[in-house]
SEMI-280502 format. One record per residue (C-alpha): residue in three letters; x, y, z. Coordinates in steps of 0.001 Angstrom, whole numbers, padded with zeros to 6 digits, always signed. Last residue first. Layout:
BEGIN
alaXYZ
...
END
This chain:
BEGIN
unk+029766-014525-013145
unk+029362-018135-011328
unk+030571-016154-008066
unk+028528-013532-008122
unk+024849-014368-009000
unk+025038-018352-008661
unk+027102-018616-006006
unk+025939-015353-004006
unk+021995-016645-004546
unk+023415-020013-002463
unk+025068-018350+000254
unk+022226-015553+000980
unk+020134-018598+000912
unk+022360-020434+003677
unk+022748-017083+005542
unk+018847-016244+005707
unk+018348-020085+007094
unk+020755-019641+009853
unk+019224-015868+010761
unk+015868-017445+011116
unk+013203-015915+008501
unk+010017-015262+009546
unk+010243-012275+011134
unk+006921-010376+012510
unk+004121-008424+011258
unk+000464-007876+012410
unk+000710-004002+011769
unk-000090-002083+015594
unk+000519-005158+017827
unk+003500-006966+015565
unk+005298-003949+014460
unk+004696-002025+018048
unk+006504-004393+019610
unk+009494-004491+017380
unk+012340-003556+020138
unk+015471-003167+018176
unk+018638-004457+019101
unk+022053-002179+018549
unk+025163-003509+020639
unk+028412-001153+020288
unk+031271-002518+022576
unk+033959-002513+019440
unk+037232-002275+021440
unk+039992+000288+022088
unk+039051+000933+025879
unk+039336+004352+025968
unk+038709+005282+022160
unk+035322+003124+021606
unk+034027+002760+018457
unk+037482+000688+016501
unk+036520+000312+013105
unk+040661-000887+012221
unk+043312-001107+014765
unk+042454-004482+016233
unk+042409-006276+013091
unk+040780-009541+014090
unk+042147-013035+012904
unk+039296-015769+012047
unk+040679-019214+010787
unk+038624-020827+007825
unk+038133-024569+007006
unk+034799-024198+004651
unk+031941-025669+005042
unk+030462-022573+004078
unk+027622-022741+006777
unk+030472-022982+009550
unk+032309-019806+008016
unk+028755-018110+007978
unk+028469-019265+011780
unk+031919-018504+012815
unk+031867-015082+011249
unk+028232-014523+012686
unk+029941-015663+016390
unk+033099-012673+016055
unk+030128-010263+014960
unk+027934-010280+018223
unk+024414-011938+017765
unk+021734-009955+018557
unk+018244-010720+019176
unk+014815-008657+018772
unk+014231-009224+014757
unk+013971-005937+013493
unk+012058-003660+012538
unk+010991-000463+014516
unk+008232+002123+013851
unk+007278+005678+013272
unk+004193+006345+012260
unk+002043+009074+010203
unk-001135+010037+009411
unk-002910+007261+010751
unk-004498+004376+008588
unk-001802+001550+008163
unk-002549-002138+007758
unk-002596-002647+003923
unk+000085-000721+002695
unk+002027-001489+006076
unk+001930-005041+005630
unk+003715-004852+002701
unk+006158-002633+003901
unk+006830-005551+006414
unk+007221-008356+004418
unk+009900-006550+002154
unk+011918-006011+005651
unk+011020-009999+006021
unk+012129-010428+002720
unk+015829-008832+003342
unk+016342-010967+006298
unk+016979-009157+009568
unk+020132-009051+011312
unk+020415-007316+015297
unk+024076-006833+015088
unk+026071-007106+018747
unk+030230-005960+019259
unk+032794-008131+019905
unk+034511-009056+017169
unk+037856-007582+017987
unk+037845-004687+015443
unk+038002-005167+011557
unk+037922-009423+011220
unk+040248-010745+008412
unk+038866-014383+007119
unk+041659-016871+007246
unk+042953-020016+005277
unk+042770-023410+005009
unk+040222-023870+002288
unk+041135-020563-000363
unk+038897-017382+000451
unk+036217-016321-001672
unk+033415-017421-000413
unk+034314-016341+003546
unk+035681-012675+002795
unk+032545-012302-000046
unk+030305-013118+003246
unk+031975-011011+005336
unk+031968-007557+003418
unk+027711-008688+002963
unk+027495-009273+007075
unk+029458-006053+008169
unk+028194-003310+005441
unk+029405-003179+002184
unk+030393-000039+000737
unk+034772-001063+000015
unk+034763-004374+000839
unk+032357-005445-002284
unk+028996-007649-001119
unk+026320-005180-001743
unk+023003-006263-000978
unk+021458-007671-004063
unk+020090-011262-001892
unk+020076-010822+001713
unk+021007-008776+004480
unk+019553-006217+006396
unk+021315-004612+009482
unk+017936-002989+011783
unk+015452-001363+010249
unk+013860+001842+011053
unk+010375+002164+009771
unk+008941+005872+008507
unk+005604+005535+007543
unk+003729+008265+006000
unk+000154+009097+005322
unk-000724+011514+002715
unk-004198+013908+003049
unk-002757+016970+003875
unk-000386+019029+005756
unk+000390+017316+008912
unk+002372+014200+007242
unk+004281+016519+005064
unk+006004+017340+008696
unk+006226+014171+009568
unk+008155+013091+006662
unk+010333+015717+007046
unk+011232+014530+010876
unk+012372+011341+009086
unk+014106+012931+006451
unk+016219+015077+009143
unk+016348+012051+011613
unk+018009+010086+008534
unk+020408+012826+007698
unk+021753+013174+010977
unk+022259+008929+011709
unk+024338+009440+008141
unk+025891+012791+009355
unk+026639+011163+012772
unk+027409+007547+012167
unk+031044+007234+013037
unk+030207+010398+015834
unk+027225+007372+017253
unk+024071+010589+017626
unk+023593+013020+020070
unk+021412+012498+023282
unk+019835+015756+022517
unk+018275+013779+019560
unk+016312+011698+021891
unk+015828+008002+019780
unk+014168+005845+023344
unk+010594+006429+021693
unk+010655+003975+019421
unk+011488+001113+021694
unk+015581-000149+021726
unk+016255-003623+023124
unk+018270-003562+026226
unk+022250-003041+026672
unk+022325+000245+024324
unk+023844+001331+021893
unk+022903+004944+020289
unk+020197+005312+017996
unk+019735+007367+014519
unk+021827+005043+013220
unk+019265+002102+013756
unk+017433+003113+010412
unk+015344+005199+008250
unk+013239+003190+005389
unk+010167+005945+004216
unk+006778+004507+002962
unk+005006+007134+001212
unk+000924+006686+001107
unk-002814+008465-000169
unk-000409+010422-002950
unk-002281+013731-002822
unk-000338+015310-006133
unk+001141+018385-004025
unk+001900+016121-001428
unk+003256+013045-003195
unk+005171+015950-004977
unk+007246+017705-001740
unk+007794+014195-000927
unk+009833+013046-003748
unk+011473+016384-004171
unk+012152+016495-000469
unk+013718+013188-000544
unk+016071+013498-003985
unk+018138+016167-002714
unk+019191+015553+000963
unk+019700+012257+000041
unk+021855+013370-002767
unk+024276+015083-000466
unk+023992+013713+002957
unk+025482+010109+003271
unk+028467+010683+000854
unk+029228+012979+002750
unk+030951+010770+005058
unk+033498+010064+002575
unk+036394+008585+004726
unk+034821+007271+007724
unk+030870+006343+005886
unk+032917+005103+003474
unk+034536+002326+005611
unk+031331+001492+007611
unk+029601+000737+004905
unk+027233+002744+001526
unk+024368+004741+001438
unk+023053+006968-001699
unk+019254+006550-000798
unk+016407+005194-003227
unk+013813+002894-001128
unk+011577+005713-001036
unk+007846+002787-001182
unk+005454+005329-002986
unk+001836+004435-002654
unk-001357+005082-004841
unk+000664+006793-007886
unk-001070+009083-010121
unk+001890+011688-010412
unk+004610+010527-008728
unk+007081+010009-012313
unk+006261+012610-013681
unk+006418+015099-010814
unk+009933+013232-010311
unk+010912+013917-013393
unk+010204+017602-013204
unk+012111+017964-009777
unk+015082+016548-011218
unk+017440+014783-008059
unk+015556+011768-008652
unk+016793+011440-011576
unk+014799+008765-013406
unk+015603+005401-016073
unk+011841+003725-015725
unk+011015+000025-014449
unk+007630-001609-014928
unk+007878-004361-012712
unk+005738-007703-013313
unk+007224-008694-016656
unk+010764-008574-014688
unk+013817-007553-016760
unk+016895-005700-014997
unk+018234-002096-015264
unk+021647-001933-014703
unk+022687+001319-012410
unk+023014+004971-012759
unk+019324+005127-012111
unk+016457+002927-011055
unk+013029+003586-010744
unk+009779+001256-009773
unk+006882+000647-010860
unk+004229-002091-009536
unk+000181-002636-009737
unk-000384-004158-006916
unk-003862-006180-006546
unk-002158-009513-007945
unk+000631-009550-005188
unk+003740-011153-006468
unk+005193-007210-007677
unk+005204-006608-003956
unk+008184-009315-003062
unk+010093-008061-006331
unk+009478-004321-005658
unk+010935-005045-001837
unk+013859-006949-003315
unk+014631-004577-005671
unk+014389-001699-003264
unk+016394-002992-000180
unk+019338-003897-002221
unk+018848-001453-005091
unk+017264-001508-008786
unk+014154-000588-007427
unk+015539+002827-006185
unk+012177+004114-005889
unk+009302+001613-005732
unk+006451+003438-007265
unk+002844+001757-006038
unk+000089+001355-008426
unk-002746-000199-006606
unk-005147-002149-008076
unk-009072-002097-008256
END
């Protein structure tokens, strides 16, 4: 017997490419939302125009589902979350209670929640579940998104306790891959720098925003895909919390170089000192995020499969023929 499991936001990064991975398997059964963006055709997805912010709709819309993956989040890059760091809370705080508030009312056996490394601080060895301590406090450039997450998070748990659902929450590390968003304004470091590298001119320079120096832990949008799979079939507690990622970091000056290198391009690299500065003593980027993903591959069998030089070549090649060929 199939499963029908609701992707929300399945028109987004994360969400399409997580509906499109699941929608493969012939025991899934897949729907997924979208709304206030274009609605694409896939036999194997059967997408529906919702609100997530109307409580009716999303009754409708939950009601008789097996598993909902809550890929729908209003998120955005650095550079918004600065100026509009609202932007982070609002509908969030909106659409997730409705969502969960109904798989618990309708006894939805699963919800699969994506949180993320914002709710961490940096640290010089890889990050286990249990380091997050709120009384810590949170990165202040990521403190109402890193806020919101550990509020949904801590919400999930709760519903977890109060019937028959299971939830897992997974913080990711940085994502990248095909449908992320690739404009300067919401992208996050590696999408902003791969539209910097493809469309500059041979010969001349990619603009950096701090000195380079601080560590991403980058995980291939599949993999992340790869993962919620393997938690629909793996997971049988109430509730988990767990970390993806893929264990390494690589600081942002060497990613430039290496997506520059890919290119073929013959880019220089000059860093804007005064721009996404963390650290007001010393005036330099020192953050360095990497996950510790134990508990992915003991407790769910999962672990990347994508190496961070093959990820950027078919980032590169879906970015031709999806952005620049348009």
């Amino acid at each position: 017997m199939s499963k029908k499991v609701l992707v929300c936001g399945a028109t987004g990064f994360i969400g399409r490419n997580t509906a499109e991975f699941l929608s493969k398997r012939e025991d899934f059964e897949v729907y997924g939302t979208y709304h206030n963006s274009q609605r694409y055709d896939n036999s194997r997805i059967n997408l529906e125009n919702i609100d997530l912010t109307d409580k009716d709709a999303v009754r409708r819309i939950v009601k008789g589902k097996d598993v909902i993956v809550q890929a729908a989040a209003a998120c955005s890059g650095a550079l918004e979350m600065k100026t509009k760091p609202y932007y982070h809370v609002v509908d969030n705080v909106r659409m997730n209670p409705l969502i969960f508030e109904a798989a618990h009312e309708f006894g939805v056996p699963h919800v699969i929640f994506p949180s993320c490394t914002t709710v961490y601080l940096p640290s010089d060895k890889p990050l286990k579940e249990e380091d997050f301590n709120l009384s810590d406090g949170l990165l202040p450039n990521y403190l109402w998104c890193g806020g919101t997450k550990v509020f949904l998070e801590k919400l999930c748990e709760l519903f977890s306790g109060l019937g028959n659902t299971r939830y897992t929450v997974f913080r990711h590390s940085n994502v990248y891959g095909p449908y992320d968003k690739f404009d300067l304004e919401r992208s996050h470091v590696f999408g902003a720098t791969m539209t910097k590298v493809m469309t500059a001119k041979d010969g001349g320079e990619v603009v950096v925003w701090g000195d380079g120096e601080g560590e991403r832990d980058l995980l291939y949008s599949s993999d992340i895909a790869g993962f919620i799979e393997r938690a629909i079939d793996r997971q049988t507690t109430p509730f988990e919390i767990v970390n993806v990622g893929c264990e390494s970091a690589i600081s942002i000056k060497n990613l430039v170089q290496k997506i520059i290198d890919i290119s073929g391009k013959n880019l220089s690299i000059k860093y804007d000192l005064y721009r996404l500065v963390r650290d007001k003593k010393t005036k330099k980027d020192n953050e360095r995020m990497v996950l510790d993903s134990t508990k992915a591959r003991e407790k769910f069998g999962w672990q990347q499969q994508t190496a961070l030089d093959d990820g950027i070549r078919y980032t590169m090649e879906w970015y031709k023929k999806n952005i620049l060929a348009t």
